[in-house]
Every structure is written in structure tokens, then in C-alpha cells.
N, C-alpha and C positions, 0 to 999 in steps of 0.2 A: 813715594811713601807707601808704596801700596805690598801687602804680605802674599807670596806668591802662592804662598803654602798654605792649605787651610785642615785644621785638626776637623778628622769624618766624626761628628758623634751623634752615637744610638741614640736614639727614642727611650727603650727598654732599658729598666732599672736592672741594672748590673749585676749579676749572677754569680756564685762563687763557681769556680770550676777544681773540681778534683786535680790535685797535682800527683802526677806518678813517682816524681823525684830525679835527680839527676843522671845523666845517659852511666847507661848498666855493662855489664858484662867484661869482657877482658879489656886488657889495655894492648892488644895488638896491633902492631901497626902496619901501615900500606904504602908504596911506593906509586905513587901517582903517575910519573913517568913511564912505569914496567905497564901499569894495567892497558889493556886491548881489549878491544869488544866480546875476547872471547874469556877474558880474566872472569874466576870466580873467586869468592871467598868463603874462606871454609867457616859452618854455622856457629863453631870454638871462637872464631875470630870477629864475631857480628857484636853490635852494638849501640844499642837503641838512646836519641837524643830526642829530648823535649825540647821541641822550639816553638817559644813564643810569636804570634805573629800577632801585630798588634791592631789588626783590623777585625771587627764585627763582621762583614762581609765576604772573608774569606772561608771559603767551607769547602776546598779541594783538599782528598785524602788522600795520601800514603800508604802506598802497598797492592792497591787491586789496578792499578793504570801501568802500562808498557814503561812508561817513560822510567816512574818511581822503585818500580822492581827490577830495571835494571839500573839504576842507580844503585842501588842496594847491592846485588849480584858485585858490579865492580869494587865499591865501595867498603863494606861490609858494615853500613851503615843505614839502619831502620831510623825511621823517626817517625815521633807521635807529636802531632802539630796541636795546641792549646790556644785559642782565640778565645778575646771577651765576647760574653753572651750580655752587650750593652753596653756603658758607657765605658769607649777603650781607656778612659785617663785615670777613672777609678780602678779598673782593674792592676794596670801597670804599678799602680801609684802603692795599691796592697800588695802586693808583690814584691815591692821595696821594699816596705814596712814592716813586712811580715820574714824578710830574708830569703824567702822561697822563689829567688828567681828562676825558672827553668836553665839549663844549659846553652841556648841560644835564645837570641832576642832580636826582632825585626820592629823596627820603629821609624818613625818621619827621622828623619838628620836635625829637624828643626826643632821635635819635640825638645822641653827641658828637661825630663830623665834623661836626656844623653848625659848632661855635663854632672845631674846628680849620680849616676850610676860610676861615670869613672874618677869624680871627685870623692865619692864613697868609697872607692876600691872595690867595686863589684864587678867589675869585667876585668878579662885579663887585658894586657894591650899582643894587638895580633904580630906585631914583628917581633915582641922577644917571646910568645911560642915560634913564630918562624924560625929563629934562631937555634933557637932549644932541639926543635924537632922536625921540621921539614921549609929548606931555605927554598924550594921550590914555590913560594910565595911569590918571591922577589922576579921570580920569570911571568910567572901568572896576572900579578897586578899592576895597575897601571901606573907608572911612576909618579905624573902630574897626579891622580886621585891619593895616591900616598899621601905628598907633598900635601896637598891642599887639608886633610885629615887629622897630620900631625901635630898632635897639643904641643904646649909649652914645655913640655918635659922630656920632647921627642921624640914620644911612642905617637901607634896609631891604634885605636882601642874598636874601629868599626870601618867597614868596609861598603861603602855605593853597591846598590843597584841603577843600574839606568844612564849610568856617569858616562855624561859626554865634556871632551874637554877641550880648548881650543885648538889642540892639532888634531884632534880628529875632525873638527870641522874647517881646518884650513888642507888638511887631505883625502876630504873625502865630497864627491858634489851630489851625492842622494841620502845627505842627512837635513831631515828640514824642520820647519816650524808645528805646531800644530794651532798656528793663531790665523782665519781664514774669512776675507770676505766674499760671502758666496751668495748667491743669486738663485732663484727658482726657473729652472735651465727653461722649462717651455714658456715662462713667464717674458723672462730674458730673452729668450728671441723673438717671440710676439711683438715687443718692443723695438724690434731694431735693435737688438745688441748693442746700447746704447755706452760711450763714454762715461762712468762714472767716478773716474779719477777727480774733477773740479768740483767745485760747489755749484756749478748753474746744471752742470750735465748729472749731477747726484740727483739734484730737487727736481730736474724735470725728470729722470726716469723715475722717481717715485711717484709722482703725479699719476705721468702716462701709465704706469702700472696701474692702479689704483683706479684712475678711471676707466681702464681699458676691461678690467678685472674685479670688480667690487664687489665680489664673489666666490669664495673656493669651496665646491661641492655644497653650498647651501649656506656658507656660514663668512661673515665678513674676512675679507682679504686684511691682513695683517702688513701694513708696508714695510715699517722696520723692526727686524726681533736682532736681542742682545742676549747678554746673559744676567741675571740679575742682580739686583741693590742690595747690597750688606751695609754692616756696618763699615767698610773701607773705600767704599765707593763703587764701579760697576765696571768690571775690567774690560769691557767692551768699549763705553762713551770713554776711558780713561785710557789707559795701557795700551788698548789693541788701536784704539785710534791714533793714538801718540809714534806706536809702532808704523800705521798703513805713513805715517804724515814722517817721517823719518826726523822725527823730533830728538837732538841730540841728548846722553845724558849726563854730558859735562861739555866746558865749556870756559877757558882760562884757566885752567887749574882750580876749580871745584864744580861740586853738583850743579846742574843746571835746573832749571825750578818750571818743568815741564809741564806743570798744573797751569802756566799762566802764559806760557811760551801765544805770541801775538795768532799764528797760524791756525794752532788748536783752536783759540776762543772761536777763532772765525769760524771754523767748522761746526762748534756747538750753538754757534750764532744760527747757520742753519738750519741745524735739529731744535732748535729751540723754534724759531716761525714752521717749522713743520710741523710742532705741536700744536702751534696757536692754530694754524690749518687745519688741524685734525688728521695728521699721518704719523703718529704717535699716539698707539693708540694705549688708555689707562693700563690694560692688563700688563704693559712695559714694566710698568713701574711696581706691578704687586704680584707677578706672577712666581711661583719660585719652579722648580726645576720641572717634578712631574707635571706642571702644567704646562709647560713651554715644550717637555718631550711630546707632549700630546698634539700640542699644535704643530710642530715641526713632521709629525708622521703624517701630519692630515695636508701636509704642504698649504698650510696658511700662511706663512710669511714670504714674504717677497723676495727680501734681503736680509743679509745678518752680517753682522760682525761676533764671530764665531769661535772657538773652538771644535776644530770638524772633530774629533776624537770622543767628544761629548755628544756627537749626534748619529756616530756611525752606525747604531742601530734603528733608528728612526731611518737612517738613508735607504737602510739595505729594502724594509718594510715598503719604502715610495716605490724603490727599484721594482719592486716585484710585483706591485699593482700597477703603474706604468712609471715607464723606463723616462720617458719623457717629463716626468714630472719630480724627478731628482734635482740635488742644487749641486749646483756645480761652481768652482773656484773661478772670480776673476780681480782681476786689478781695482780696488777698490780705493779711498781717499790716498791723494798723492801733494805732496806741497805745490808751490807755484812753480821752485825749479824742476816737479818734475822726476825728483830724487825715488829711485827705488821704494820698495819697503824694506824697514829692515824689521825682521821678526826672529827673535828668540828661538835657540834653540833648547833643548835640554842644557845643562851643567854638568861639571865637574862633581857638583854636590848628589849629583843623583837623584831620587826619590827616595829611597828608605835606604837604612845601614843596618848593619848585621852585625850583633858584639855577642862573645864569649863570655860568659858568667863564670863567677870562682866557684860557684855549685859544682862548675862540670868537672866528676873525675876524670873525665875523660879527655885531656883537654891536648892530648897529641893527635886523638883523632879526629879534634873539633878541626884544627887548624889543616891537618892531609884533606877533609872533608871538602874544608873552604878551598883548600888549592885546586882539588879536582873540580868544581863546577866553578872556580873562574879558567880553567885548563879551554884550551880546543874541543877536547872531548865533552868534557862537558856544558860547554856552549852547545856545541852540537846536537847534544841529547837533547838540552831542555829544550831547543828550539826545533829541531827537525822530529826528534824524535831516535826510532828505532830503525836500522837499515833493514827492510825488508817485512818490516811490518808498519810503517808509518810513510814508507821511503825507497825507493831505488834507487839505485845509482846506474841512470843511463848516460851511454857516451862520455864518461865520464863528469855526471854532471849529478849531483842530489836532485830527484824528481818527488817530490809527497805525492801518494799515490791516487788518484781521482776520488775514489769512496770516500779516503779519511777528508783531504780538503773539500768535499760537499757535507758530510758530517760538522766541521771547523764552520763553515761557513750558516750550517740551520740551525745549529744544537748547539751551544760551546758548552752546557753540561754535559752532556751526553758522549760529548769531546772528553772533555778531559777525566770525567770518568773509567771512559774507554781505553784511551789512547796516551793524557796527559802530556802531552808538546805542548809547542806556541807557547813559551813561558807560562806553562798555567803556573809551575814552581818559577817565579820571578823574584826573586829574594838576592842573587847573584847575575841578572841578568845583563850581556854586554851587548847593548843595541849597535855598538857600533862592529863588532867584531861580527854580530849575525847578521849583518849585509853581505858577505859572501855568501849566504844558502838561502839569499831573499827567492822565492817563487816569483816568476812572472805570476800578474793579479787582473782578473778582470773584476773585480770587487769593486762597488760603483763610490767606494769612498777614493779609492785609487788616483784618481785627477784632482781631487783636493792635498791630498799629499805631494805629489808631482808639483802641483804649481807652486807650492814654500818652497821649493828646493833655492832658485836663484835669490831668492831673497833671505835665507835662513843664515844668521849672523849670531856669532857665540858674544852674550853681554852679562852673562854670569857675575862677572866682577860686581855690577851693580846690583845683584839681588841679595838685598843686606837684610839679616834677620837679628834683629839686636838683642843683648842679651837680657834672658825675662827677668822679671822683677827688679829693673833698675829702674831709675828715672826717666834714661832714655827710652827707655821702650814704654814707660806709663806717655811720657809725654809725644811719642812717635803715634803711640793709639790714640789719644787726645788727639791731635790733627788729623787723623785716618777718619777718624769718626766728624769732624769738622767739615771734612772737605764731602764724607757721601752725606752728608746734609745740604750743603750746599749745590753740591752736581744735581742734585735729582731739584734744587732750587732755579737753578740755575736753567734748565730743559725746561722747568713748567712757569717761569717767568711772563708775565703777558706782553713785553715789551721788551724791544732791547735796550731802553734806560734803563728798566728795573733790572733785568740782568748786570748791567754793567755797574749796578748801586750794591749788587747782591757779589758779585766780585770783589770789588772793593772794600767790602766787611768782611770778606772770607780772608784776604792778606790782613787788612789788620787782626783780626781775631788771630789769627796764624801766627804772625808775628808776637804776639801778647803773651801766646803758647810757647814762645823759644824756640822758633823756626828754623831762625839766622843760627844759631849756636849748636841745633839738633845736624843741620847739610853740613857744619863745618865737622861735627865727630862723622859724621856718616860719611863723608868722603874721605875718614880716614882708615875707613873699615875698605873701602873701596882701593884706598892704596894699597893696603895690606895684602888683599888678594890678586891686585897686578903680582907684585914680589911670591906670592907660593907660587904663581902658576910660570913664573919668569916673564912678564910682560913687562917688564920695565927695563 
């Protein structure tokens, strides 16, 4: 039941932003295919697009970095990027309102401006500009990400970043998870490298830690850290557990009801006497992000069930005061048979989409734009960069040159100020296609990655976002919010009767909510997306 995608929003009351108005100057156009590293475009032929991106947090410019000037050079396209200064929902939302959508628009896939923008007729759909004006679309993009895309009327009106889709994950074996149980590496072997797959070898290496350690630099050793409690529950005790326990998510031909699956309880049965213990400790339960990056750099906890990508800055900071005192991935809760983990990789759905607004006059060079950085070259660029200024090529192999990746690795403003690689522009980026110009990494997040690889399974199909303001999604939030009342009831139970009393009001209240009736539509959203992707 749990929403994988969650809207970032600002603190700061929402600021209007000056609009320039829609991309300018001629309407000439560019063959993506003809242009070479040494293509230019002549200044007659340039032309400037407003694109909206719809994140507070993003504040990488356009124009003074390697990567975005020659973009531009090949291209003949400048762009002025417009982010909210606050809450992104209010600004998007005046934007509609107001008619004034800039020429391009970057937004979650999940947001519901999507379906209002092309239920409105504000974007164009991208394959009949493809058609219109450059079919080198249909080379560039990925056929499953179409398929999966296309509305009801047959267009596709927005395009994935990030989109990974199940043959890229049944052809490729260094695409992996980024869901990670890891361990505090000098802790962990201090201990004897202990077994933590079962439930008796989990609770005794927390113990033995604990007592062995009940101290990091001054301050209490933290046994288990997660990620935090919202209102849908804590995709750590939920999700990631269900994922380490290889908890199926069907099962006879519907949803299978993984909140109560026999194996799970038993392991929160666990974590539940490990509270009444006192190895759980309160800040679990009320810490929210910076306070958890704070303890995670100070290496107070012991164990996590994790998101390594959420911590890879706090990692890099241990690494550098000692090496030893990093967390490192290992095999964490495993069912009785035993079974793998299986973890999540990316989707088809991608993270953010990219749509064409009917503002832009410019709207054959929106779509040669979009072809070129989904192209090879343009993977290329945003990810490596510049040949000879970000890059060589020895032995015939892409090398990033020392300076810039210890730059990448201290500074990523200073990076992408500079230099702008590494998808600092990730708006079109194809993780899978830049695994051919991966770098060898000695980067201490690097073995937390490597270890998802064997376990990294594409389940996309199951991440249902249902459509907002229906009943289903009021009554899908209603039990979201149900069940993280109860989970966090359920850990701080004194007993395991009262847990098991605290269970049994959580399915009846569930079911009272329209449970049974909510898994039978939602598994038919799950059919649906076997059929785009051809899984059936």
C-alpha cells in the first residue's frame, strides 16, 4: 500500500518568479544525426527555452559549465531554467492557472498536473511532433518507456528520466537496487562477522554489539537506525524488510497482503522484544532526516536497513576520518527457506518526465532538442562530459581525468559549476545506456552498490499510484495512514499478546476501510501494466 514517490516540499512561502516567455528566435532547424563534436551553430540559428524544473533544490546553471555550452554549440539551443523559490505545488499549480507555462516542464510522473496539463491541452504529445518534424525520436527512445507512457488516445505527451525497464534488467547484471542492509564495517567484525540473515543471529549480533560498544566517540551506540515514520508507514520496518524476507507480491492470481504475511510479523516480533530490551532506541521513532544524517556521519548506529544513496554523503565524511569505520553492505533478514533478497530496481516509470507546453513556438526544436540528449551523444555529454576537457580517451577507453573526478568527488558545486557532467542536467538521463562510460570507483559507497547487483529484480508492475482525487486513492490513504499507526504500535507494544491484539484491530479496521475491494482494483492496475510492458 505504500507510495514510493513522495512530493519534496519547501518550507518557504512561494515566490513569484519572473517569466521571460516562450523559447525565442528563429525557427531553424538541426539534424541530430549530422551533428559531431565539432558541429556548430550558427548565432541566426540559436534559441533560447524556458524550462521549468520543478524542484526548489535545483539551482544548476546554463551557459558558464563545459557540459551546457557545448550543448548549446551542438544544438543551437540556450536555455533559462525557472525553479520554485518554495512550495513546488503552488507554483506549478499558478502556472496552469495563469496559462503561463514556460516551453518545457520537468515534474515527478506521479505529480497530478501531469494528467491536468494534457487533459487541458497544454502540452503537445511528443510523437506527433516526432512525426511532424524529426522521426529520430523513435531511434532514441525506448520502445517499452513509450508503450508504458501512452495515454488512451495513443500519444505520448512526456518522456522518463531514469527509466529502467524490465529487459534492461534481464540484460544487464551491474543494474542494482539502492535498498541496503548495512552494518558499521569495524563494528561488524569486532563482532565476529556474525550471521544476520535469522532472527536469533540478528538479536544476538545486536546485543553483542551493544554491549561490546555502548559507546561511539562519547555518545550512545544506536543499535538499529532506519529511515523514518510518516504518515504511510516506514519503508525500512515495511518495504525493505518485506523486500530482505523475499515476501511475494501476489499470489493465485491477486495482490498478496504483505502487511500480515506470517514471516514478516515474526521478524517484527523481534524488533518489537528488542524494544522492550531497549535496542530500539526512542530517537527511531522521532528522528526525521537531518537528524539521522547527523548520527549516521558520527557512525552511531550499528545497523540499518537503508537506502545507501541517502547516505552516500555522510559515508564519504566516515571514509575520510577513518576508513574503518564506514558501513558496508551485507546479507541482512532472509526467510527460513533461505530465499535471496529481492530488491527493487528503478522502473520503466522513471523519476521525473519532460512535456512540451503549447507556449513553445518553438516546438520543432523542442522535440530535435529532446532527441539529441536522449541520442548517444548526448548521453555521453551529460554523463562524461567534454573529450579532453573532462575526459580522454585512452587505449581506446573514456578515462575522466584525475583532477575533475577528485573535484566530482569534494565539491559537486564546484563540479558542476565548473565542469557540469555526472548528470548534473538529469532531466533526460539513461542510467542504463551510461553503464558503458561507468568509471572504475574506489568511492567507499561502491560496495554498497555492488552488493544489490545479485539481488536487484525489476517489480515496477506493482508500484501503483492511483489516480488522485478518487475514492480509491482517499480510501488507499486512509489505510496508509492506518497501518503507520499501527507499525510504530505495533514495535512499541509491551508484549507480544498486545501486539498480536494490536494486529487484529489493524485487519479489522482495514477491512471496514474497503480493503478487500481497494487489492481487487489495485491488482487490476497491476494487470494492466504486465500488458504495456509485454509481461503477459
Amino acid at each position: 500500500m505504500k507510495k514510493i514517490f513522495k512530493k519534496s516540499i519547501a518550507i518557504a512561502a512561494a515566490l513569484s518568479l519572473a517569466m521571460t516567455g516562450c523559447g525565442s528566435s528563429q525557427n531553424a532547424a538541426f539534424d541530430d544525426k549530422a551533428l559531431s563534436p565539432s558541429a556548430q551553430v550558427a548565432d541566426s540559428d540559436k534559441v533560447t527555452f524556458d524550462w521549468y524544473i520543478n524542484y526548489s533544490w535545483f539551482n544548476t546553471k546554463w551557459g558558464d559549465n563545459a557540459v551546457s555550452k557545448a550543448i548549446t554549440d551542438r544544438t543551437g539551443v540556450d536555455i533559462n531554467f525557472i525553479t520554485p523559490q518554495g512550495n513546488e505545488e503552488e507554483k506549478l499549480n499558478s502556472l496552469i492557472a495563469a496559462g503561463t507555462l514556460p516551453d518545457l516542464i520537468t515534474l515527478g510522473w506521479w505529480e497530478p498536473q501531469v494528467n491536468e496539463m494534457i487533459q487541458g491541452d497544454m502540452v503537445y504529445a511528443l510523437n506527433e511532433l516526432a512525426d511532424q518534424y524529426d522521426a529520430y525520436f523513435y531511434e532514441v527512445s525506448d520502445p517499452q518507456a513509450r508503450s508504458w507512457y501512452t495515454q488512451a488516445d495513443g500519444n505520448i505527451y512526456g518522456y522518463p528520466c531514469s527509466s529502467v525497464t524490465p529487459g534492461d534488467v534481464a540484460n544487464n547484471d551491474n543494474i542494482g537496487s539502492n535498498q541496503t542492509f548495512l552494518v558499521r564495517k569495524d563494528i561488524y567484525e569486532a563482532i565476529g562477522s556474525p550471521d544476520m540473515t535469522t532472527i536469533s543471529g540478528f538479536e544476538a549480533a545486536v546485543k553483542k554489539a551493544a554491549e561490546m560498544f555502548p559507546e561511539v566517540d562519547g555518545k550512545p551506540l544506536l543499535p538499529i537506525g532506519a529511515h523514518i515514520f510518516d504518515d504511510t508507514g516506514n519503508v525500512s520496518f515495511d518495504l525493505y524488510l518485506q523486500n530482505f524476507l523475499a515476501i511475494p507480491y501476489e499470489k493465485d492470481g491477486q495482490l498478496y497482503d504483505r502487511d500480515t504475511d506470517p514471516e514478516y510479523i515474526e521478524w517484527l516480533k523481534m524488533f518489537r522484544r528488542l524494544g522492550e530490551q531497549g535496542y530500539l532506541s526512542t530517537d527511531l521513532f522521532i528522528d526525521q532526516r537531518v537528524q539521522m544524517e547527523e548520527k549516521i556521519e558520527e557512525g552511531r548506529y550499528f545497523c540499518m536497513m537503508y537506502q545507501y544513496t541517502d547516505m552516500s554523503a555522510q559515508q564519504k565524511a566516515l571514509y575520510a576520518k577513518n576508513p574503518d569505520s564506514i558501513y558496508i553492505a551485507v546479507d541482512g533478514p532472509k526467510n527460513k527457506n533461505g530465499d535471496d533478497h529481492v530488491l527493487p530496481t528503478n522502473t520503466v516509470s522513471g523519476w521525473t518526465i519532460t512535456m512540451v507546453s503549447k507556449n513553445c513556438k518553438n516546438p520543432d526544436r523542442a522535440i530535435k532538442f529532446i532527441d539529441y540528449m536522449l541520442s548517444e551523444e548526448g548521453q555521453k555529454m551529460v554523463y562524461l562530459g567534454v573529450e579532453g576537457v573532462t575526459y580522454d580517451v585512452i587505449d581506446g577507453k573514456e578515462v575522466v581525468k584525475p583532477e575533475v573526478q577528485k573535484l566530482l568527488n569534494t565539491d559537486r558545486t564546484a563540479y558542476d559549476a565548473l565542469y557540469g557532467a555526472d548528470d548534473a542536467y538529469w532531466m533526460f538521463q539513461d542510467n542504463v545506456m551510461q553503464l558503458k562510460w561507468k568509471q572504475k570507483s574506489d568511492s567507499p559507497t561502491q560496495q554498497l552498490e555492488n552488493w544489490t547487483y545479485p539481488y536487484a529484480t525489476y517489480t515496477g508492475v506493482y508500484d501503483i499510484i492511483l489516480p488522485a482525487d478518487t475514492e480509491d486513492a482517499y480510501t488507499n490513504a486512509r489505510i496508509e495512514k492506518l497501518w503507520s499507526d499501527t507499525l510504530q504500535s505495533l514495535l512499541l507494544a509491551k508484549s507480544d499478546e498486545e501486539f498480536d491484539q494490536i494486529l487484529e484491530k489493524f485487519k479489522a479496521d482495514r477491512n471496514a476501510l474497503g480493503y478487500k475491494q481497494l487489492q481487487e482494483k489495485r491488482y487490476q492496475y497491476v494487470e494492466k501494466a504486465k500488458e504495456k510492458l509485454g509481461l503477459k
